[in-house]
N, C-alpha and C positions, 0 to 999 in steps of 0.2 A: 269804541268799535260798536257796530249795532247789527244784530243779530237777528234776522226773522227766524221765527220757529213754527215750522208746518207739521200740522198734523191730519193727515188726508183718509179718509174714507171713502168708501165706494163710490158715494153721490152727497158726499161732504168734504167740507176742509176748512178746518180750525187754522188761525194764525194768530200771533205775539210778535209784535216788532221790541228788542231791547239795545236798550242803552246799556251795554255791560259794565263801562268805568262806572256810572252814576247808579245802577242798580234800581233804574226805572224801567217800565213799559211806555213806550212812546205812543203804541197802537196796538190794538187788538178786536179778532171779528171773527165770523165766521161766513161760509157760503152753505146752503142747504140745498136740495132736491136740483142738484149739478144734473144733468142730460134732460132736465125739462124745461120747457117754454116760461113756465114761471118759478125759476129758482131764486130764491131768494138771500141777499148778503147783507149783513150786519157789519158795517167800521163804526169801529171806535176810539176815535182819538184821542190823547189824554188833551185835559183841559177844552176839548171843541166838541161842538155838538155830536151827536150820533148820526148817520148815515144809514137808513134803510131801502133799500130799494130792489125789487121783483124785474125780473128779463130773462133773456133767456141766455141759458149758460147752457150748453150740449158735454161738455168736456173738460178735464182739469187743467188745460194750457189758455182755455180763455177766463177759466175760474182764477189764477192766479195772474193773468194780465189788468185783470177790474181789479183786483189788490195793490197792484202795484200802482196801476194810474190814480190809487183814493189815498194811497200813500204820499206819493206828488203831488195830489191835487194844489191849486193855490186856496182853496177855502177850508179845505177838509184834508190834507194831507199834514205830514209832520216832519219830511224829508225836503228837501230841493232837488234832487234827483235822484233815481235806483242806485246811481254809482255812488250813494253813500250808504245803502246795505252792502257790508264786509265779508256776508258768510251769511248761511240758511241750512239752517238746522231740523234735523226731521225725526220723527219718532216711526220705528218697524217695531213692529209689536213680538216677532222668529227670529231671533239668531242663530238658534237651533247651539248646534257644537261648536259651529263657526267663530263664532263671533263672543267673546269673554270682555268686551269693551267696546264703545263707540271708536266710529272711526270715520277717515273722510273716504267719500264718494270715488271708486274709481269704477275701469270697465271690470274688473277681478269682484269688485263688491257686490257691484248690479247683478253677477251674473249669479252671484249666491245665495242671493235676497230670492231670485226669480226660483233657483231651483229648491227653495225653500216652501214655495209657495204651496204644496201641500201639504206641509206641516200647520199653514193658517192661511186657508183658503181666502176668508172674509175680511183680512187683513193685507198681507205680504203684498198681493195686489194691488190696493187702491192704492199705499205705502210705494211704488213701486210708480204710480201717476201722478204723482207728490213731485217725484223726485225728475220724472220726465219733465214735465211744465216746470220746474222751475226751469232746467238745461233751456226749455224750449226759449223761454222768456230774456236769462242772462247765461247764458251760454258760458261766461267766463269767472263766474263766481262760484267759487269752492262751497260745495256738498257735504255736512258728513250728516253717518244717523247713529242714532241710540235706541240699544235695543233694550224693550220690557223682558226679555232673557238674562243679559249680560250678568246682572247683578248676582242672579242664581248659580252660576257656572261654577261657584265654591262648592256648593252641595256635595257632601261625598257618595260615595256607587248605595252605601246602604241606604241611603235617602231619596237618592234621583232613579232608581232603579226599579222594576216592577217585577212580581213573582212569575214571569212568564219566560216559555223558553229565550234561550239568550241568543238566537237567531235571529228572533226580533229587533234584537237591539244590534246587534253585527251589522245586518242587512238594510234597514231600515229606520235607527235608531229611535227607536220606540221605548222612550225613558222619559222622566218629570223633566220638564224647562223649566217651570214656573214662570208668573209674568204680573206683570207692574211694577219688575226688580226699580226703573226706576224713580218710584214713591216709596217706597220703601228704606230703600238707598237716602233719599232727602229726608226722611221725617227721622233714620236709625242717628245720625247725623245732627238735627235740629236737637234730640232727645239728650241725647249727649250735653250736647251746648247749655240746654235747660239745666238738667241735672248737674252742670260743673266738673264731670269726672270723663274721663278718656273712656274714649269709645273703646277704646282695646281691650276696656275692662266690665263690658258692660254684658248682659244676657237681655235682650229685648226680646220682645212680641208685639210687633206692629201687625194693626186690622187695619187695612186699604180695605175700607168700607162704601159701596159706591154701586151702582145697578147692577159693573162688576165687581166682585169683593173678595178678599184675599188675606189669609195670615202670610207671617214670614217669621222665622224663628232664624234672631242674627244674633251671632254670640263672637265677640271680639270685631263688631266691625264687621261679620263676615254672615252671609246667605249658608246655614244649616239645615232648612228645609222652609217647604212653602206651599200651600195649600194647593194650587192650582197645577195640573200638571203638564201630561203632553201638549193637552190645548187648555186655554181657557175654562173649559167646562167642569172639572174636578175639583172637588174642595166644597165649601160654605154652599150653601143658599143661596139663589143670588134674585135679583129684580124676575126674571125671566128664565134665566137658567137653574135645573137642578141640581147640580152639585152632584154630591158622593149618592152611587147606587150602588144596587145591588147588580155587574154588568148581565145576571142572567133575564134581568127585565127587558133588555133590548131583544134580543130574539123571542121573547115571550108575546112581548106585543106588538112587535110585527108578526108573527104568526095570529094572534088572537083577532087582530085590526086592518090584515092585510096592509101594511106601512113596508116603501120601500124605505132604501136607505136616508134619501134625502129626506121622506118624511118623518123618520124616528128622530132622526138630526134634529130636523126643526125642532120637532114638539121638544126638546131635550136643552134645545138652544136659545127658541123665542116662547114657547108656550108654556114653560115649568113656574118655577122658584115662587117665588110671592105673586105673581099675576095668577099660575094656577090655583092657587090655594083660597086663595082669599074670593076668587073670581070679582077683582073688582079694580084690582089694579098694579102695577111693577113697581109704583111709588111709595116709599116708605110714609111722606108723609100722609097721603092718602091713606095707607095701610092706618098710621096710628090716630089721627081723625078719626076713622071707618069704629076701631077698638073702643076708644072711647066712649064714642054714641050705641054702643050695644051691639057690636056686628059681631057674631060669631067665628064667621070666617075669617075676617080680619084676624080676630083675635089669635087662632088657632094660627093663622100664616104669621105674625109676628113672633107668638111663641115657638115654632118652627125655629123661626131664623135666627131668633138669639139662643137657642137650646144647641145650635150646630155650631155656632160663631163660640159657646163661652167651652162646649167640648174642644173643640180643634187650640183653645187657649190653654185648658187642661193639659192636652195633648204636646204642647210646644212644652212646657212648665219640666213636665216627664224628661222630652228630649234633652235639656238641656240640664237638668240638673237643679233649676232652678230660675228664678225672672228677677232683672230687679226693677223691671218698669214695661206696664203694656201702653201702649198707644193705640189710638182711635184717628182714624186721618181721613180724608175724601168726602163725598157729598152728604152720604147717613153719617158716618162715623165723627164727621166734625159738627153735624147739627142733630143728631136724634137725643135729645137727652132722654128720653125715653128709654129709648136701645142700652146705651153707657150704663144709665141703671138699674136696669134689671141686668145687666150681664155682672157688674161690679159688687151688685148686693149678693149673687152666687159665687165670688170668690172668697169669700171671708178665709176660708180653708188655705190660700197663698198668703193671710197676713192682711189684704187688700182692708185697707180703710177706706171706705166712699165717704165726699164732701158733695152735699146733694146740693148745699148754695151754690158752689164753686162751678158743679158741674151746670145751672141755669144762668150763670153769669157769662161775660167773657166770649160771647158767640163773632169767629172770627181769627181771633187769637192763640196763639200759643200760651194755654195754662194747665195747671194740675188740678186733676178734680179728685184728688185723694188726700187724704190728710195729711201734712207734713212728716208725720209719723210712723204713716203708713208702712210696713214693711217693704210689701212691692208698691212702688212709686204708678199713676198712671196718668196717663198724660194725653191732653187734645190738642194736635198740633196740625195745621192746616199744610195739606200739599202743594209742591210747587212745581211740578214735573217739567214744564215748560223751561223753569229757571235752569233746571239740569239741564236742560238739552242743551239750552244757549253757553253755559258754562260749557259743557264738555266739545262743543261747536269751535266756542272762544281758544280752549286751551290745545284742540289738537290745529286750529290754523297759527296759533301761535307759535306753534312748536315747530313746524313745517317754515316758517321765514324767519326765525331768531339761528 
């Protein structure tokens, strides 16, 4: 069965075509700056040249018809016709309460995605144009999505809950979601496999380390708490985003700055994290480049971001009782060897033995950069979130004709 997995953005849209029985990617691409004259798409087929090519894309039903026709192509495609994609799989970033598991596309689903959509303005939408184009394109091929919520839904009230009256949450439901459940979910999963022992038995701390970045504290298999909360914005440090405040700073400085709401947003959402600090860039590797040649700033935002990431580690360790393995996963988390250690040489106090060869080797792979010894185990194991979807795509259209 072959499974395309879309993942759409406002004025973007990621795709993966898979071969599910053989456990390949057939193709994979993206489209960028969608409603402009010169948007530009990226195919990539396995085994065949690359495709780059600039026009104008206005909208996401013509952004996924150039998909599909580079899919066919006879020079550059990897199919003989759409009618051997089975199912299209998509990533909603809000489930909210709704949704405790992917599921297929119907009118009842669409219409909870939409009323969802201020819970994740920046999201739930473009998520929501994803799923239009494809209907527009095959009208007759089954839909489901997977939510970066779902996986959190275990949480219990003293974790997912905030000090604030409980009218909020009645009314409004104004409680932690958490999000990237589905990376998490894959890497708690791969860790497992690594270490040999049932996940049922295990206390993890996975960092979804990445522009956005995330703990997850999963004990038995199951989502116990997670750094990010109502929205994306709470937790860690991130490329752009700030993370945990103090919330009486938002009225302080819109009052001091004159900033309406959407402006405190932004600065909060695109102006913070390591691009403020460092003033020099959102990029980790930039940041540690920048460090090493002498840049203060750099310096000061890097140690920033590992001072938050090895607390909130701290923090899970508490929760739980105890770790018997953290993980490092996503863009920083599986290439900063920098990051890994300096966060790893601060936990000696959990037991953590660092392997500093181990951790400069192996970039790519699933390996241990702790010593066999190690009390707490820790482990870099690359995400595969795409794979989830297509799996979870695969197993509910399965389920639905058997």
């Amino acid at each position: 069965m072959n499974i395309l997995v879309i993942n759409a953005g406002s004025s973007s849209l990621k795709y993966q075509l898979f071969h599910i029985e053989n456990d390949t990617v057939l193709a994979k691409g993206r489209v960028e700056r969608i409603g402009m004259e010169t948007a530009i798409l990226v195919h990539e087929p396995k085994d065949k040249p690359e495709v780059h090519e600039v026009s104008e894309i206005l909208e996401h039903t013509t952004a996924i018809r150039k998909v599909l026709a580079l899919l066919v192509h006879p020079e550059h495609g990897v199919l003989a016709s759409t009618a051997e994609i089975h199912a299209v799989g998509h990533r909603v970033v809000h489930g909210g309460e709704s949704f405790k598991s992917s599921v297929l596309v119907n009118h009842e689903v669409k219409q909870e995605i939409k009323r969802l959509f201020d819970l994740a303005p920046l999201h739930n939408p473009a998520h929501m144009l994803g799923i239009s184009a494809v209907e527009a394109n095959m009208p007759d091929v089954p839909q489901a999505v997977v939510f970066d919520t779902a996986f959190h839904q275990t949480m219990p009230a003293q974790a997912y809950l905030y000090p604030v009256p409980m009218a909020l949450y009645r009314k409004h439901k104004v409680r932690r979601y958490g999000f990237h459940g589905t990376s998490h979910n894959y890497v708690s999963d791969r860790a497992a496999a690594f270490l040999g022992r049932p996940l049922e038995q295990l206390k993890l701390i996975t960092c979804h380390i990445g522009n956005g970045a995330s703990c997850a504290a999963i004990e038995g298999g199951k989502s116990v708490d997670t750094s990010m909360g109502m929205t994306p914005l709470e937790g860690l440090m991130m490329g752009t985003r700030s993370g945990d405040l103090d919330p009486a700073i938002v009225p302080y400085a819109m009052g001091k700055e004159d900033l309406t709401i959407g402006e405190i947003s932004s600065m909060l959402n695109k102006h913070s994290g390591l691009q403020a600090i460092s003033g020099l860039s959102s990029d980790m590797r930039e940041i540690t480049e920048a460090m090493e040649a002498g840049d203060k700033n750099a310096k000061l935002a890097f140690e920033m971001y590992e001072y938050r990431l090895r607390k909130y580690i701290g923090a899970y360790a508490a929760a739980m009782n105890g770790v018997d393995a953290i993980v490092f996963t996503a863009g920083v988390g599986e290439n900063s060897e920098a990051l890994r250690k300096r966060v790893c040489e601060h936990l000696t106090y959990l037991g953590v033995e660092f392997d500093d060869a181990a951790n400069r080797t192996g970039r790519g792979l699933e390996r241990r950069i702790s010593t066999v010894n190690s009390k707490v185990q820790v482990l870099v194991i690359p995400t595969n979130e795409e794979w989830v979807i297509a799996r979870d795509t695969y197993d509910l259209v399965q389920s639905t004709t058997h």
